[in-house]
N, C-alpha and C positions, 0 to 999 in steps of 0.2 A: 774254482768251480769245476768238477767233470765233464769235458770234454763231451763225451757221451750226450749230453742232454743241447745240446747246441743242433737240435732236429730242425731247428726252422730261423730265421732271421730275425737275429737281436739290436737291438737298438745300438748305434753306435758305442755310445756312453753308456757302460752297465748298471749304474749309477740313474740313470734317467728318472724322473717323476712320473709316477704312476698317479690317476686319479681315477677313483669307485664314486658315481652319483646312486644317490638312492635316496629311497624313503625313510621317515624315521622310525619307522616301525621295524621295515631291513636292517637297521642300524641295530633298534634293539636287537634283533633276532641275532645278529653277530657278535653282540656282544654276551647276550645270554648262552648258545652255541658254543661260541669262540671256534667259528666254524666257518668258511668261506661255502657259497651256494654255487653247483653247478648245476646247471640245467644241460637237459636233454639236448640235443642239435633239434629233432623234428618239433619239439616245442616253440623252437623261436620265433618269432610274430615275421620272419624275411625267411621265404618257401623257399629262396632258391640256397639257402645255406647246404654244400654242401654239393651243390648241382656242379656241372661240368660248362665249360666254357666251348666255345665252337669249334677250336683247334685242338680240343681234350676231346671230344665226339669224332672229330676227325682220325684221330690215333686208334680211335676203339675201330672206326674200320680198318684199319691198318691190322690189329691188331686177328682179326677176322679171318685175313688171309693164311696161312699154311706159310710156316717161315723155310727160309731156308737152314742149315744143320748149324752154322755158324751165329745164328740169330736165335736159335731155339731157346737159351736161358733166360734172353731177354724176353724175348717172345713171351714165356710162358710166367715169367714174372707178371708183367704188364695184364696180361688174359686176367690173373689171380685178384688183380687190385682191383680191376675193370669190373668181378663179377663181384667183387665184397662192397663196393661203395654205394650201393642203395639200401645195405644194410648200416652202415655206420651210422648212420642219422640216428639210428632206434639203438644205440651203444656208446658215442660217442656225447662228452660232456663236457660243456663251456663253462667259463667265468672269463666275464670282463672286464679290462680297463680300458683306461683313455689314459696317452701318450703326451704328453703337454708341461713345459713346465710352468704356464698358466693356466689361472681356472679356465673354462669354455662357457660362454654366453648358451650355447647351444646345447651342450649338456645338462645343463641346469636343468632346460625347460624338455632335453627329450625322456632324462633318466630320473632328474629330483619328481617332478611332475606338478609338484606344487610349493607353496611359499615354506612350508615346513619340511624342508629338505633337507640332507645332508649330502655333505663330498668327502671321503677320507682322505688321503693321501699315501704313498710308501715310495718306491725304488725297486726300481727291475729288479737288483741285485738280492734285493732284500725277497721278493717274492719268489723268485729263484730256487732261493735259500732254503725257504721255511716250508713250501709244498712238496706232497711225499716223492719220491725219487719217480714213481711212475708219474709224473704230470708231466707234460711238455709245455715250451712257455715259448710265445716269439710274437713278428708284429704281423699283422693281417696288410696282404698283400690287394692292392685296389686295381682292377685288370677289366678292360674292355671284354668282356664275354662274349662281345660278335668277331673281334678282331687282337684281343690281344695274346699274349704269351701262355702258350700251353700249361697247364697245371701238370706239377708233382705226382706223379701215380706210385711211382715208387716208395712213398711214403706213407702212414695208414692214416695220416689225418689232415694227409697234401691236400685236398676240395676245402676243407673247412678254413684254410689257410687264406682263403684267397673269397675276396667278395666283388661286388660291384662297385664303379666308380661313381656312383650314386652315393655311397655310404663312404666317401676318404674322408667326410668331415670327423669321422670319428676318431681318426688314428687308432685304430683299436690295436690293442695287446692280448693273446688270450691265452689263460692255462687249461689245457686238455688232458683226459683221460680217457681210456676207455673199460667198458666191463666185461669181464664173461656173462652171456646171456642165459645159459644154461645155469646158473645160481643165483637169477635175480627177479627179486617179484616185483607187479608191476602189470602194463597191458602194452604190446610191442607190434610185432608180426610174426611170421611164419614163413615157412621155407621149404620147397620138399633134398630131405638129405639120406641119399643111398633107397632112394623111390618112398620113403614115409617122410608124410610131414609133421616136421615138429613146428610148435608153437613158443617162439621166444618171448619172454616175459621179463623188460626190464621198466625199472619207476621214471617218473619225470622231473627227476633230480635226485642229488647227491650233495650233502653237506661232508665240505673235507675241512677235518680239525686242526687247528693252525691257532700259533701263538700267536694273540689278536694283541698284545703290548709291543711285541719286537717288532711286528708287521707295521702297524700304524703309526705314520709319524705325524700327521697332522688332521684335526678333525675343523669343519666349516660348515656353518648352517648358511641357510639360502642368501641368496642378497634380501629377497624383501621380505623376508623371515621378521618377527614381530618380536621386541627384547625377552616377553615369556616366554618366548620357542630357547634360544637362545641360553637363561637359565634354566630350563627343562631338559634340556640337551646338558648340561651341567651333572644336574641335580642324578639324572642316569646314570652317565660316566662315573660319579660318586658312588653309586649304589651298587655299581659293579666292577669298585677299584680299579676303576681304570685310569689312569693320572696323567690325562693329556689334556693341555690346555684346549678351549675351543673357542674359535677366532671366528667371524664374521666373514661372508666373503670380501673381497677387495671389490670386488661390482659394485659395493654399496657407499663407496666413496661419495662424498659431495663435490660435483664438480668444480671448477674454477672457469669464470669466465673473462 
């Protein structure tokens, strides 16, 4: 794998289980598509995606001050990140997994949403693999915001990297892109540039096209999923050649007492 794309921290094991919860409806849409969804960053239902932690506010005064001649590249790197990151949110596009090589009790109920769920499965390696060369892919770093480790500025997708320690249940994985705004319809913000302001205009996602057979290695309907869910989930995957077995979750085991 290139070198190059190793922008952000990858799982030890390249190989790792990746897990996608969703709706069945999402399901169909990717399988109809054969398209991964990424959504907007400012769309995310968590506002502070993408916000700065206290010691990353910190550096921006730092950054404020008149460097000395020996400091100016850095200096003037950091200034450039500093003034772009309240604009990434409105460019900037997520797709998520969950990290686990078990299912998650938690996921189920935060991402399926209901009995008629699905979880696909793949491998870091494999999603790596098959998204276009522009996506970045790594693990979402979980960081006290009052107190802990400065964020990446250096970076153009360092803030999105990193969330709250509220959310490490998730172990998230995420692949990123971002777009030129100036060729994308949509309803965004605006900016003043060289004293006129222009108005950016990008949409609240992006399906990126990806071979949905090499990707998927395992598909699972909810634990309390009802046996018609189950052959309906089936009966799709047939209708649209898709020839992977679909298993039950292991949640729905009968215990042993």
């Amino acid at each position: 794998m290139s070198k190059d794309r190793r922008v952000f921290k990858w799982p030890k094991n390249e190989n790792a289980k990746l897990w996608r919860y969703m709706s069945f409806t999402k399901f169909v849409s990717l399988l109809e598509t054969k398209s991964l969804w990424f959504s907007r960053a400012s769309c995310f239902e968590d506002t502070h995606e993408g916000s700065a932690a206290v010691s990353t506010v910190f550096l921006r005064k730092i950054a404020e001050k008149p460097p000395r001649e020996i400091d100016r590249p850095s200096h003037e790197l950091i200034q450039k990140h500093l003034e772009a990151n309240p604009k990434l949110r409105e460019i900037v596009y997520i797709n998520c997994w969950h990290l686990n090589d078990r299912e998650s009790v938690a996921m189920w109920k935060l991402y399926g949403g209901c009995e008629e769920a699905i979880a696909i499965t793949t491998k870091f390696s494999k999603l790596l693999q098959l998204l276009p060369h522009d996506c970045k892919l790594g693990e979402v770093e979980y960081i006290d915001y009052e107190l802990g480790t400065r964020q990446d500025l250096t970076r153009p997708y360092g803030l999105f990297m990193s969330k709250r320690l509220s959310f490490a249940h998730e172990q998230e994985v995420r692949a990123m892109f971002h777009i030129d705004p100036d060729n994308a319809p949509g309803v965004a913000f605006s900016e003043q540039v060289d004293g006129t302001q222009r108005c950016f205009m990008t949409p609240v996602g992006y399906p990126q096209e990806i071979d949905v057979d090499k990707l998927i290695d395992e598909v699972f309907v909810a634990p309390t999923a009802p046996d018609w869910f189950k052959d309906l989930v089936k009966s799709i995957c047939n209708k649209y050649d898709f020839n992977k077995e679909v298993f039950r979750s292991d949640l729905d085991r009968d215990p042993v007492y």
